[in-house]
PQR file of N, CA, C, O and H, with PARSE charges and radii, in Angstrom:
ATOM      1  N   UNK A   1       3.210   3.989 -10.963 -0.4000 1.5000
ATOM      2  CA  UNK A   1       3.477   2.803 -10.183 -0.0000 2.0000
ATOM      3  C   UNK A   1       2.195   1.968 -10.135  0.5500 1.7000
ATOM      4  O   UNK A   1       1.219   2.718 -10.125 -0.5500 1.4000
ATOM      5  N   UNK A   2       1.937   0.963 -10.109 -0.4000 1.5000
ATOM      6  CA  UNK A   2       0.784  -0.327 -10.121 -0.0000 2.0000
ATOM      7  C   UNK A   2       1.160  -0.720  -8.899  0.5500 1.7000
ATOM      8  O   UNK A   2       2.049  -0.282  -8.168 -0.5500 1.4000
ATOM      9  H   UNK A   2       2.730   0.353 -10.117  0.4000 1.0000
ATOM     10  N   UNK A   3       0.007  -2.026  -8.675 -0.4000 1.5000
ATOM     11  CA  UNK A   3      -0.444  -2.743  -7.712 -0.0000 2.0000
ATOM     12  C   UNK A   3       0.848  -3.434  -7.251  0.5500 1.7000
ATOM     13  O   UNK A   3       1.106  -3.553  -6.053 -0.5500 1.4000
ATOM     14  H   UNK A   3      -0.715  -2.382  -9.268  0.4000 1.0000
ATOM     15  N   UNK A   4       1.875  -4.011  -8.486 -0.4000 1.5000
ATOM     16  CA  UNK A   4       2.485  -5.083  -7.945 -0.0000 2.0000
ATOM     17  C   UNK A   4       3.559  -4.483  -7.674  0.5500 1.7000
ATOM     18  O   UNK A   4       4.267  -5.411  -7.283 -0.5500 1.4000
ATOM     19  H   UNK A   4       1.666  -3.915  -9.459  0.4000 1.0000
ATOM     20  N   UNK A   5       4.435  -3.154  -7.588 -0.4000 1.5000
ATOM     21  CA  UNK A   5       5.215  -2.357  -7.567 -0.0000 2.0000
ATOM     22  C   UNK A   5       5.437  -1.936  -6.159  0.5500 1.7000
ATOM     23  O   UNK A   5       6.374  -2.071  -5.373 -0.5500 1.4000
ATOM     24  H   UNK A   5       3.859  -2.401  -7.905  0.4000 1.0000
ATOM     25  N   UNK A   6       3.592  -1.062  -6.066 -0.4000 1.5000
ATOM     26  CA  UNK A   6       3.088  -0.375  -4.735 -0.0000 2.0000
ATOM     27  C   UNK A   6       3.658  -1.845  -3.478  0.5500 1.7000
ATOM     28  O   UNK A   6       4.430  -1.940  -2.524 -0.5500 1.4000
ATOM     29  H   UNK A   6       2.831  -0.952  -6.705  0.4000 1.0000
ATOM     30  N   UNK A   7       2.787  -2.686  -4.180 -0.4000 1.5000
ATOM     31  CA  UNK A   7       2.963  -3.402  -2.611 -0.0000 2.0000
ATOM     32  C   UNK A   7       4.249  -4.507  -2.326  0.5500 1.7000
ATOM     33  O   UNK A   7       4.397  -5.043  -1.227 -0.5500 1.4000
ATOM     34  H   UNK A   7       2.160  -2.609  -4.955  0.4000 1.0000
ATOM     35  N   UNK A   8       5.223  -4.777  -3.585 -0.4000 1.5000
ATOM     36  CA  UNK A   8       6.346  -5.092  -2.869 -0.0000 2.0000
ATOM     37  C   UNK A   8       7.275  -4.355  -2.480  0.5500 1.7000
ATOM     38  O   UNK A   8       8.251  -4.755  -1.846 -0.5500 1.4000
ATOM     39  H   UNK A   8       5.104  -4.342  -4.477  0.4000 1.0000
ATOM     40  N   UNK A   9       6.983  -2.770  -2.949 -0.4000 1.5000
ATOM     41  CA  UNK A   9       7.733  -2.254  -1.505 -0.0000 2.0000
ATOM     42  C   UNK A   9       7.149  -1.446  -0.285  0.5500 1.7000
ATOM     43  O   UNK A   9       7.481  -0.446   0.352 -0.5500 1.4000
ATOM     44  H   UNK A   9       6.190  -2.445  -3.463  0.4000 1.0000
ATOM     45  N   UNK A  10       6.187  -2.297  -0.268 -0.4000 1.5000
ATOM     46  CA  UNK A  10       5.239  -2.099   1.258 -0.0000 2.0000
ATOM     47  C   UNK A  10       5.608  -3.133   2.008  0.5500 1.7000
ATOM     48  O   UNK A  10       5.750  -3.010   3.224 -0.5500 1.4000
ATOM     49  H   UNK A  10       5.918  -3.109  -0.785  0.4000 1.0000
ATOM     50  N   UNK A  11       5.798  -4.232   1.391 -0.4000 1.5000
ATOM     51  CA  UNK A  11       6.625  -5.582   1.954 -0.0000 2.0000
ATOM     52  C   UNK A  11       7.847  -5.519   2.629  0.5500 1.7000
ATOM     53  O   UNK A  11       8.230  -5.883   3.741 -0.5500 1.4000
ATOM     54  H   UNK A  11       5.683  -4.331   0.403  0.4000 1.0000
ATOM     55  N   UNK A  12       8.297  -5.034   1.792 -0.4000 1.5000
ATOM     56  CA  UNK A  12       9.931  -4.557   2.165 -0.0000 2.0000
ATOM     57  C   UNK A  12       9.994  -3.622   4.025  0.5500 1.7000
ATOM     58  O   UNK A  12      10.757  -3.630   4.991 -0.5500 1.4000
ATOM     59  H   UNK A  12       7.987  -4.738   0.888  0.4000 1.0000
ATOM     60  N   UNK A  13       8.622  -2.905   3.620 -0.4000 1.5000
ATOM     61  CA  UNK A  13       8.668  -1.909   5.245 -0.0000 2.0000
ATOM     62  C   UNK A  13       7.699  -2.552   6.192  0.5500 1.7000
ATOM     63  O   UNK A  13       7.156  -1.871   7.061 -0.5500 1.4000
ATOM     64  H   UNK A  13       8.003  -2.898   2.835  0.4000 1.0000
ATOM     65  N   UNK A  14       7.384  -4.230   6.023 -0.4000 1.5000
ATOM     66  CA  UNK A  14       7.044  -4.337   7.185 -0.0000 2.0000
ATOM     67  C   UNK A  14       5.653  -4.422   6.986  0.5500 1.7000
ATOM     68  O   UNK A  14       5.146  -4.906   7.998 -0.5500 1.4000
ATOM     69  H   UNK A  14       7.825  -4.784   5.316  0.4000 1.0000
ATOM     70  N   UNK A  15       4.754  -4.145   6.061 -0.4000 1.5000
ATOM     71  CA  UNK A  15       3.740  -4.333   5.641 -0.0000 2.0000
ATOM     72  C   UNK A  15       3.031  -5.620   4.544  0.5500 1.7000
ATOM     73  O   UNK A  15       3.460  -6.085   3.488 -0.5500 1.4000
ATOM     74  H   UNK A  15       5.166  -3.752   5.239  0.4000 1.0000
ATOM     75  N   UNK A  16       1.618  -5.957   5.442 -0.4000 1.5000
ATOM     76  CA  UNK A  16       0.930  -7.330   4.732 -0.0000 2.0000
ATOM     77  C   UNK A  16      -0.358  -7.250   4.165  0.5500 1.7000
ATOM     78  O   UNK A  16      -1.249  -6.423   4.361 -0.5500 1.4000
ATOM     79  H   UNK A  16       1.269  -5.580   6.300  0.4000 1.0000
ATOM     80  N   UNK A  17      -0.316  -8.232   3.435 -0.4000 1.5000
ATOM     81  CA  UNK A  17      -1.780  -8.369   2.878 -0.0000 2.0000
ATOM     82  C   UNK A  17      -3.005  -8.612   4.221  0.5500 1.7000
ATOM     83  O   UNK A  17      -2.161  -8.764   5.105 -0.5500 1.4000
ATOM     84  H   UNK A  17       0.408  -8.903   3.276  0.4000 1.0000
ATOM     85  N   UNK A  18      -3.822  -8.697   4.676 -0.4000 1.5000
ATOM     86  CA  UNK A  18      -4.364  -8.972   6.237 -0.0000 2.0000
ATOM     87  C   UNK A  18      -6.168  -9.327   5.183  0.5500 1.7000
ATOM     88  O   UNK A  18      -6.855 -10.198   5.716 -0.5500 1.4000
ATOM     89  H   UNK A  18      -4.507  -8.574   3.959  0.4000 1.0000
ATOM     90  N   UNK A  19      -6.626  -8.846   4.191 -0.4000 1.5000
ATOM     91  CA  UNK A  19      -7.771  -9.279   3.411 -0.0000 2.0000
ATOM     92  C   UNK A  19      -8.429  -8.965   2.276  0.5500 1.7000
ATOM     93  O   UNK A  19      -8.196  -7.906   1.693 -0.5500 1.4000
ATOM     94  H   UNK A  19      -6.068  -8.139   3.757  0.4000 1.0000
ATOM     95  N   UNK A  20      -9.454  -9.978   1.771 -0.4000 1.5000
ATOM     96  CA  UNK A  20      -9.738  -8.825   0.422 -0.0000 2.0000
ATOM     97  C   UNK A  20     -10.854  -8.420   1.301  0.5500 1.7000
ATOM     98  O   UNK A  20     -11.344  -8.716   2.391 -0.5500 1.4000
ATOM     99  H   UNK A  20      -9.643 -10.838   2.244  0.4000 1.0000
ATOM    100  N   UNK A  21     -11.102  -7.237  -0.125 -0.4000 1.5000
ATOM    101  CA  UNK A  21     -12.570  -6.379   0.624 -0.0000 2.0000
ATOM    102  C   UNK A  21     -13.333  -6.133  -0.864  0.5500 1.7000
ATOM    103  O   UNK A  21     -13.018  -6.833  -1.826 -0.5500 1.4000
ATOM    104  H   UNK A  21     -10.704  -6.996  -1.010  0.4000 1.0000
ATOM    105  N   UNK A  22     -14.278  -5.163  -0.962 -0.4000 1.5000
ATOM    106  CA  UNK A  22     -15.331  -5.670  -1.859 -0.0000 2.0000
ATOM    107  C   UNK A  22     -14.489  -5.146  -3.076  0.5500 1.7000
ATOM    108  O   UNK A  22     -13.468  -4.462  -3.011 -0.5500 1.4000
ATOM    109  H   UNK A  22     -14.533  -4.594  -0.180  0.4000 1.0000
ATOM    110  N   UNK A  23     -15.296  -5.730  -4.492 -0.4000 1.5000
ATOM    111  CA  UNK A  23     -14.907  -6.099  -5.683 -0.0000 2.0000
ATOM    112  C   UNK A  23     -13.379  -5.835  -6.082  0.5500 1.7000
ATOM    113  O   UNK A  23     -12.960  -6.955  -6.376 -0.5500 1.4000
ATOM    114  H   UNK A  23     -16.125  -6.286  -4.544  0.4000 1.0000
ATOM    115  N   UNK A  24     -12.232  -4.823  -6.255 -0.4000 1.5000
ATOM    116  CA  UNK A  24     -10.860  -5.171  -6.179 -0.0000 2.0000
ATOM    117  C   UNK A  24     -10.108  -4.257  -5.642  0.5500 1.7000
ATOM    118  O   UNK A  24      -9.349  -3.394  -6.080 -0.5500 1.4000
ATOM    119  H   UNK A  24     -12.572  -3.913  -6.017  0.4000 1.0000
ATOM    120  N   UNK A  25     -10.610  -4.755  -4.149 -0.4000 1.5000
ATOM    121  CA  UNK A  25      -9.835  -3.599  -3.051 -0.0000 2.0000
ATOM    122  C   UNK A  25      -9.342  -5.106  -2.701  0.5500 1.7000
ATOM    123  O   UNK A  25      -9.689  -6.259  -2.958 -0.5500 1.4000
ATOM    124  H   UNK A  25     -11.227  -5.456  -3.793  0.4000 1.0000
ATOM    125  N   UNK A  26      -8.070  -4.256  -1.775 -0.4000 1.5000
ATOM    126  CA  UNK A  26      -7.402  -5.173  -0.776 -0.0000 2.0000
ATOM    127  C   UNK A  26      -7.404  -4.422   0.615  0.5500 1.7000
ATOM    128  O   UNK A  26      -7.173  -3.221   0.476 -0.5500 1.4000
ATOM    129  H   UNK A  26      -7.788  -3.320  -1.566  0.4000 1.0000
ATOM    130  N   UNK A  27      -7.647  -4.905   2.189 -0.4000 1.5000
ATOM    131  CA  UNK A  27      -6.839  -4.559   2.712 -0.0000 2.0000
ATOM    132  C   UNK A  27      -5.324  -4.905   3.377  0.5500 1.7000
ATOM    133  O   UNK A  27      -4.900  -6.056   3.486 -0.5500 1.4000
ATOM    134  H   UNK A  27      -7.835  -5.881   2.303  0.4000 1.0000
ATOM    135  N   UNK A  28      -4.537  -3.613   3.831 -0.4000 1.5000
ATOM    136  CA  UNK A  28      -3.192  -3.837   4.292 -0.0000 2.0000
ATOM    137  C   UNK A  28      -3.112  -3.430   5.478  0.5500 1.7000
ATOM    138  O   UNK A  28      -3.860  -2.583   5.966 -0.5500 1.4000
ATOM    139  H   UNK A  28      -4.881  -2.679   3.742  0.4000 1.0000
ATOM    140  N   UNK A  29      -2.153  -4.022   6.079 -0.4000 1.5000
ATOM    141  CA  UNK A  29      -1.390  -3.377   7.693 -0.0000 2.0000
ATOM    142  C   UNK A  29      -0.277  -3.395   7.680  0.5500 1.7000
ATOM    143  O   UNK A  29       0.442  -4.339   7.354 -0.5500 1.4000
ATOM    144  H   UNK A  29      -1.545  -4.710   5.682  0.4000 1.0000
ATOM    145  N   UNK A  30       0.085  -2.167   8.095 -0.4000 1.5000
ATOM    146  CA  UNK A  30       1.496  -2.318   8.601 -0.0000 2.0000
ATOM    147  C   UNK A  30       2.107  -2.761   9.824  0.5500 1.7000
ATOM    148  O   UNK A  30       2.289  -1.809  10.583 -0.5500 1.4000
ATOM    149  H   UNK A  30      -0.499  -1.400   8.360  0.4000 1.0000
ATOM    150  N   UNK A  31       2.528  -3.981  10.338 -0.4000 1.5000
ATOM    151  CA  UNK A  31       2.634  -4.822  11.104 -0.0000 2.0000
ATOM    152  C   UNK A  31       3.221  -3.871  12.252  0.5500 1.7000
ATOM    153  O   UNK A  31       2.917  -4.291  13.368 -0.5500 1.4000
ATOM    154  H   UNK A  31       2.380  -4.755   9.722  0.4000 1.0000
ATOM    155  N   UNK A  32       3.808  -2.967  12.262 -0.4000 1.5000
ATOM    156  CA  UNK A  32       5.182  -2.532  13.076 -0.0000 2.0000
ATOM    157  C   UNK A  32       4.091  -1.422  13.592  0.5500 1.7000
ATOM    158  O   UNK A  32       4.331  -1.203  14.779 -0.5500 1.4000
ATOM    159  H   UNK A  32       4.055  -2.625  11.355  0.4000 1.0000
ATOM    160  N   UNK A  33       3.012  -0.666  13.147 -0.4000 1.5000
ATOM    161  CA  UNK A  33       2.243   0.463  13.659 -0.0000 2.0000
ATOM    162  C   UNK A  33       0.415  -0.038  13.647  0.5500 1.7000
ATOM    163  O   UNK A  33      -0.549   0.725  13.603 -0.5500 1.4000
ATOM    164  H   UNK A  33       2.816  -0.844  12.183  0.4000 1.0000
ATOM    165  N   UNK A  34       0.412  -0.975  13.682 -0.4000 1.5000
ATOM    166  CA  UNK A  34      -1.061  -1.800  13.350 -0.0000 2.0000
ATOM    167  C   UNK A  34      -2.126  -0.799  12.299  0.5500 1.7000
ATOM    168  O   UNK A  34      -3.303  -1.062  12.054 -0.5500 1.4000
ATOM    169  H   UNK A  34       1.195  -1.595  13.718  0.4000 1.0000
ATOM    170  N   UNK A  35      -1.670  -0.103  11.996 -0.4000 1.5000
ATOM    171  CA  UNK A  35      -2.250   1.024  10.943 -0.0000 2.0000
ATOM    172  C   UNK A  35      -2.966   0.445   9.846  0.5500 1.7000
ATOM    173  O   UNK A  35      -2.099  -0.153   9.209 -0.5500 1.4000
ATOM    174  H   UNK A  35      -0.714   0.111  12.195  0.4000 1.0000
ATOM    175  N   UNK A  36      -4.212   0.269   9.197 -0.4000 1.5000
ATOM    176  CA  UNK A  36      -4.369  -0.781   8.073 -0.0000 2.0000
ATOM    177  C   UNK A  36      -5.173   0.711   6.683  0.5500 1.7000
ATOM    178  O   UNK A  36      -5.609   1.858   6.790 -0.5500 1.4000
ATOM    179  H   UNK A  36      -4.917   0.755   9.714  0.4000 1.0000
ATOM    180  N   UNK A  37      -4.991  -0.125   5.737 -0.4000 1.5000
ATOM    181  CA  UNK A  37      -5.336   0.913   4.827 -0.0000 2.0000
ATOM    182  C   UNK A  37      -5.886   0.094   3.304  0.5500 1.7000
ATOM    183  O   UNK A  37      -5.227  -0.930   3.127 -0.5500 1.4000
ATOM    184  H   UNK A  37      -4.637  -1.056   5.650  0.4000 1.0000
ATOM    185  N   UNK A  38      -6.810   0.309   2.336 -0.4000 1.5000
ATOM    186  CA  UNK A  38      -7.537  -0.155   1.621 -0.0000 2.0000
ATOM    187  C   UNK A  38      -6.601   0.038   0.258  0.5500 1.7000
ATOM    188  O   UNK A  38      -6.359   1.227   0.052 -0.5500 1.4000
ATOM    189  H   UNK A  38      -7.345   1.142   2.480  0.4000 1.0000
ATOM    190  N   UNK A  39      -6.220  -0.561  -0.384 -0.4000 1.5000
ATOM    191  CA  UNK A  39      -5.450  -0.407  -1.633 -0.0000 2.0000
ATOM    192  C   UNK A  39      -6.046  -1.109  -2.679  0.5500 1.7000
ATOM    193  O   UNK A  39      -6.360  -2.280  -2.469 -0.5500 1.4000
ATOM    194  H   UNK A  39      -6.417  -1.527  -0.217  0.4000 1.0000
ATOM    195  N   UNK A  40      -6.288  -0.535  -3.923 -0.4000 1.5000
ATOM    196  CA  UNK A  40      -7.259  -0.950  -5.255 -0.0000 2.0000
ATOM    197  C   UNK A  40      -6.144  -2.234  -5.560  0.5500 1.7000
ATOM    198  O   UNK A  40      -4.969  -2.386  -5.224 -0.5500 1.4000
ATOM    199  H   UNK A  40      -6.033   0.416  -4.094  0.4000 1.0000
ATOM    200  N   UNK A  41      -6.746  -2.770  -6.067 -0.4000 1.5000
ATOM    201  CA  UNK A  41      -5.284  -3.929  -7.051 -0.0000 2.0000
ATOM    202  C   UNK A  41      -5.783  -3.794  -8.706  0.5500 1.7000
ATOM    203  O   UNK A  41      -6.682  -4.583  -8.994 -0.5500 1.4000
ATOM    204  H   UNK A  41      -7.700  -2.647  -6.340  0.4000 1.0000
ATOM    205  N   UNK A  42      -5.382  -3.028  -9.661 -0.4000 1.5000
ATOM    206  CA  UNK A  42      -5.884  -2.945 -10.396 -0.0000 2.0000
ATOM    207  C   UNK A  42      -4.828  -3.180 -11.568  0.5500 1.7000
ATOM    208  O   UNK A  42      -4.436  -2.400 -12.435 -0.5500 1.4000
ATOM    209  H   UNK A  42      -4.651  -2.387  -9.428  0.4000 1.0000
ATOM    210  N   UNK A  43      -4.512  -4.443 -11.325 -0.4000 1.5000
ATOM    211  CA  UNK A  43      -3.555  -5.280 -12.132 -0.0000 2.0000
ATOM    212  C   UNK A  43      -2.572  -4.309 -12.457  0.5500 1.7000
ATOM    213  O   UNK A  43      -2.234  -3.648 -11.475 -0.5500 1.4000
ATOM    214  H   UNK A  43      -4.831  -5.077 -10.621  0.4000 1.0000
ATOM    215  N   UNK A  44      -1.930  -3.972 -13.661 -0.4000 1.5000
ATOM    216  CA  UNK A  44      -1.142  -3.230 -14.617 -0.0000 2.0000
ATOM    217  C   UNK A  44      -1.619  -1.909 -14.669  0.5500 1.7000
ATOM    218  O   UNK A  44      -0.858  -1.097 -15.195 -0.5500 1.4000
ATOM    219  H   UNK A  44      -2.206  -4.509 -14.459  0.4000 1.0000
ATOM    220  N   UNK A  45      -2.647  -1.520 -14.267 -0.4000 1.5000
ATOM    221  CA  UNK A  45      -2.924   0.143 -14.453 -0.0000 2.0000
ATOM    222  C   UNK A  45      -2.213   0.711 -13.466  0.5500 1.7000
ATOM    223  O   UNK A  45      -2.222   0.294 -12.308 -0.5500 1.4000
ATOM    224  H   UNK A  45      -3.265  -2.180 -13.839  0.4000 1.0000
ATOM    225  N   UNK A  46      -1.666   1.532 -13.804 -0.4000 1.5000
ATOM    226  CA  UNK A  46      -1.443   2.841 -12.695 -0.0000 2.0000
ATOM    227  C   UNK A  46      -1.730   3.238 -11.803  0.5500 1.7000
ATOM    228  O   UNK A  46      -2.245   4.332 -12.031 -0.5500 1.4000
ATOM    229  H   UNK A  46      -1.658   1.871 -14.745  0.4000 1.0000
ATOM    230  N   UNK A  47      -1.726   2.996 -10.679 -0.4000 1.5000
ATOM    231  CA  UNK A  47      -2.043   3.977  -9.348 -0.0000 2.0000
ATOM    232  C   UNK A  47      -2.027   5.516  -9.341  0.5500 1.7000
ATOM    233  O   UNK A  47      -0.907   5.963  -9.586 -0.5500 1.4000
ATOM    234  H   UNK A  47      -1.308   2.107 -10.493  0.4000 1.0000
ATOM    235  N   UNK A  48      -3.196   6.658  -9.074 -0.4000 1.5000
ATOM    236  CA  UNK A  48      -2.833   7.761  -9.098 -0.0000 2.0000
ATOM    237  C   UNK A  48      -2.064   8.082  -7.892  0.5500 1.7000
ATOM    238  O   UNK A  48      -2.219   7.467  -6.836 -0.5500 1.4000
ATOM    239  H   UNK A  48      -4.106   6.296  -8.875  0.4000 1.0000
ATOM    240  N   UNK A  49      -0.998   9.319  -8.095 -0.4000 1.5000
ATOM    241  CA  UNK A  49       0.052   9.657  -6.909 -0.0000 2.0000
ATOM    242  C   UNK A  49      -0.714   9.925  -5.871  0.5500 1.7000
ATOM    243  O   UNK A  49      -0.470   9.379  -4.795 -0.5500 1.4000
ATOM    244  H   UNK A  49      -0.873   9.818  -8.952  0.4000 1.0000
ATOM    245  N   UNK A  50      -1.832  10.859  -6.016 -0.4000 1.5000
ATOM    246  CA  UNK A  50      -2.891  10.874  -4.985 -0.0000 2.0000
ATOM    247  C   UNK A  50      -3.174   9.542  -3.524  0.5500 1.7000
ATOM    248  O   UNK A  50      -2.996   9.494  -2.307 -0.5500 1.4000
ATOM    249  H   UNK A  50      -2.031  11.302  -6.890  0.4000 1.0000
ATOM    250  N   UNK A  51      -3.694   8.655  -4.605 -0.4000 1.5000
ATOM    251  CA  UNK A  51      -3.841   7.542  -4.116 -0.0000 2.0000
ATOM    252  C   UNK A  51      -3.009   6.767  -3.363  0.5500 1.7000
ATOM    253  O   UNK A  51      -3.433   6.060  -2.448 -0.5500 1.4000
ATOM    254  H   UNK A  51      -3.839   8.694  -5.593  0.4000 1.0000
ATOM    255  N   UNK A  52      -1.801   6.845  -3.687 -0.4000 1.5000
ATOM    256  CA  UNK A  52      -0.055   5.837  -3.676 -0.0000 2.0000
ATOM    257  C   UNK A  52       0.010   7.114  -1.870  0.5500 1.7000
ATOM    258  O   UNK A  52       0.153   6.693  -0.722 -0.5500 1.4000
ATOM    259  H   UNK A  52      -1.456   7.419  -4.429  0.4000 1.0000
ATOM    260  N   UNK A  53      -0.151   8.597  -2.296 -0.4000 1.5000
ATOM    261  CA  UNK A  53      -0.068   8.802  -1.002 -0.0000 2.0000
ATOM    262  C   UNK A  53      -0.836   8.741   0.092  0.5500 1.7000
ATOM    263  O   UNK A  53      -0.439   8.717   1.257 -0.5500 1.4000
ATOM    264  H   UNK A  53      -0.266   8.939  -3.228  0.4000 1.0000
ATOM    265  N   UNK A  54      -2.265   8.708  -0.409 -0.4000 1.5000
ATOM    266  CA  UNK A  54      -3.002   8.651   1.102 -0.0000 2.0000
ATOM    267  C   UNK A  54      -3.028   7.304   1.412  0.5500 1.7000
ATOM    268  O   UNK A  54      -3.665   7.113   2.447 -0.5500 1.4000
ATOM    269  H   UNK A  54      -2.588   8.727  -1.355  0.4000 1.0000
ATOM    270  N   UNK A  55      -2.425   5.943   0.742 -0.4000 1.5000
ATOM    271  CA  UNK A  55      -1.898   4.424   1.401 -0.0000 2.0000
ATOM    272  C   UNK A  55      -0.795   5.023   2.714  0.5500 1.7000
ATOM    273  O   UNK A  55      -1.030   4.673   3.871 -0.5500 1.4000
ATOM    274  H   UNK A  55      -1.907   6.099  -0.099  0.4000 1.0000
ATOM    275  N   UNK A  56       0.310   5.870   2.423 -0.4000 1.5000
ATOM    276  CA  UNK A  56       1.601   5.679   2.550 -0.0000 2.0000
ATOM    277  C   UNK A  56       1.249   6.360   4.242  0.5500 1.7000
ATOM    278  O   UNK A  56       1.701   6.037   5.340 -0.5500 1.4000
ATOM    279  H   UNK A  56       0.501   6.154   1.483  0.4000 1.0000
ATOM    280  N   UNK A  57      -0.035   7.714   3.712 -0.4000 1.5000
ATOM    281  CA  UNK A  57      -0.549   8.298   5.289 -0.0000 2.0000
ATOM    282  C   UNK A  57      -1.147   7.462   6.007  0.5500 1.7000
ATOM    283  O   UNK A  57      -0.890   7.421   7.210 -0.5500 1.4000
ATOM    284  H   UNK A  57      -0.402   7.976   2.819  0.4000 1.0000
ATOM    285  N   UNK A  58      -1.988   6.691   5.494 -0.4000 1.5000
ATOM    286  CA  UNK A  58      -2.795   5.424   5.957 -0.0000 2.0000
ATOM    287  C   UNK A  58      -1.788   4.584   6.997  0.5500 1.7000
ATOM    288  O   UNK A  58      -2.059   3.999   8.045 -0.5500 1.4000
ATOM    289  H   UNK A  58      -2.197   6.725   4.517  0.4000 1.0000
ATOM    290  N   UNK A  59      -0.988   4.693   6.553 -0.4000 1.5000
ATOM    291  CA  UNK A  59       0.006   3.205   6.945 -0.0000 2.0000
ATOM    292  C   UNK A  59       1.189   3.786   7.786  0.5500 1.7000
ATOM    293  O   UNK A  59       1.867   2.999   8.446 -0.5500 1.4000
ATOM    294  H   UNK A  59      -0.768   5.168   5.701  0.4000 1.0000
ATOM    295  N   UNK A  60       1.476   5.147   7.796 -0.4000 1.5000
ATOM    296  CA  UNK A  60       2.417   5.822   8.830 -0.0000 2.0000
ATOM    297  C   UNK A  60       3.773   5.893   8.164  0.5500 1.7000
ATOM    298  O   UNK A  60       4.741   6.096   8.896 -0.5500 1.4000
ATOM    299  H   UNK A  60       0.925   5.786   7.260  0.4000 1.0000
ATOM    300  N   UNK A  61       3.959   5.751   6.858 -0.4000 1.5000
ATOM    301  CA  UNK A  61       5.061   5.483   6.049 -0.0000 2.0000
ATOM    302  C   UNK A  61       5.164   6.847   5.153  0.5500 1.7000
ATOM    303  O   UNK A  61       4.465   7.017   4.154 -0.5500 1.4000
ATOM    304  H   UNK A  61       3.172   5.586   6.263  0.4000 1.0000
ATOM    305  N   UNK A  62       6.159   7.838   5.647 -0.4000 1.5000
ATOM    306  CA  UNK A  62       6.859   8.610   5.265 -0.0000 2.0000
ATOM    307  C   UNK A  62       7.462   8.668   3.515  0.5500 1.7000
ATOM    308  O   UNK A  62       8.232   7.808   3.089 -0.5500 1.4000
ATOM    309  H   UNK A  62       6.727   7.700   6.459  0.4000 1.0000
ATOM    310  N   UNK A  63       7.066   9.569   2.847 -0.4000 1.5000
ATOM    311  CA  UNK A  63       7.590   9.834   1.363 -0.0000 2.0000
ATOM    312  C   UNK A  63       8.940   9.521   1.457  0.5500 1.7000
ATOM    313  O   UNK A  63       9.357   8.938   0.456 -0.5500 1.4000
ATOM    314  H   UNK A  63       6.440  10.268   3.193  0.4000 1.0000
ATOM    315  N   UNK A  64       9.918   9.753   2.499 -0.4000 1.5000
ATOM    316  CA  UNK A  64      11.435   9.322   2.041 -0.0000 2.0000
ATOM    317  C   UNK A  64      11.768   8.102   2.272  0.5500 1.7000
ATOM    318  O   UNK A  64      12.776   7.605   1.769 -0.5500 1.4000
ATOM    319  H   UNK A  64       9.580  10.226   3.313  0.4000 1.0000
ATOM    320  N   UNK A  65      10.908   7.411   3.120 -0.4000 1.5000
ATOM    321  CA  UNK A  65      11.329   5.865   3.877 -0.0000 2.0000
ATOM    322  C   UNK A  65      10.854   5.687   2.238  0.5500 1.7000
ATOM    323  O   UNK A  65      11.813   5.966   1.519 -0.5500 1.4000
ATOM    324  H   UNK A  65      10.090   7.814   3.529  0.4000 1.0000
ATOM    325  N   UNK A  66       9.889   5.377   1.612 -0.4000 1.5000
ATOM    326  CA  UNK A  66       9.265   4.594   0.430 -0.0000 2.0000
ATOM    327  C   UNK A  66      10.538   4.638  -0.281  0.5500 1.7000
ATOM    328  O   UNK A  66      11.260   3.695  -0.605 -0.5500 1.4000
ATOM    329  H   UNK A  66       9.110   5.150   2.196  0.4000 1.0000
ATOM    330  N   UNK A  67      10.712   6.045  -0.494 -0.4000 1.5000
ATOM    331  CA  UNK A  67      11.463   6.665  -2.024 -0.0000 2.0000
ATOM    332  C   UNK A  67      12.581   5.550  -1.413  0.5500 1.7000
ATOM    333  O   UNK A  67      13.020   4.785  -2.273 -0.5500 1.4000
ATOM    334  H   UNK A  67      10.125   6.811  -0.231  0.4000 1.0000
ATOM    335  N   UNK A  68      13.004   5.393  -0.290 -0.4000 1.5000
ATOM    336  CA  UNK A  68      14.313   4.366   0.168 -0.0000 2.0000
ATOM    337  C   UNK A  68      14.694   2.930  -0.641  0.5500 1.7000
ATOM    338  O   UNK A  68      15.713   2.536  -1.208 -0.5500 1.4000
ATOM    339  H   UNK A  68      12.648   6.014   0.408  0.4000 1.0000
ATOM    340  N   UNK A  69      13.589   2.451  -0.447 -0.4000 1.5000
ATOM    341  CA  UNK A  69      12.677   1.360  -0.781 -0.0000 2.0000
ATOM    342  C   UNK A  69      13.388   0.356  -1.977  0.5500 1.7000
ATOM    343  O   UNK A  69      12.779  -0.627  -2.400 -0.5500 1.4000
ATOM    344  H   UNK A  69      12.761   2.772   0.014  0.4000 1.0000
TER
END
């Protein structure tokens, strides 16, 4: 899964862009739990699953709500 994948269905649960941060991080919040969490944007590459999950812990968003998505 990539950047543009990951975060329109972070959109979908309620979650925003809120800033950039240094060279190609973003941060996010999830509006509904004020929870915010640092996500790479690294165009077309791949996100490791690693990564895709400690956003999803970051942000209070459950492996089955996503998989919903």
């Amino acid at each position: 899964m990539n950047y543009r994948e990951l975060t329109r269905k972070l959109q979908r649960l309620g979650c925003e862009f809120e800033r950039q941060a240094k060279g190609d991080h973003e941060i996010w919040i999830n509006t509904i739990t004020r929870a915010r969490t640092t996500i790479p944007n690294w165009g077309r590459r791949d996100l490791k699953l690693g990564t895709i999950r400690a956003i999803l812990r970051d942000l209070g968003i459950s492996r089955d709500e996503f998989r919903r998505t």
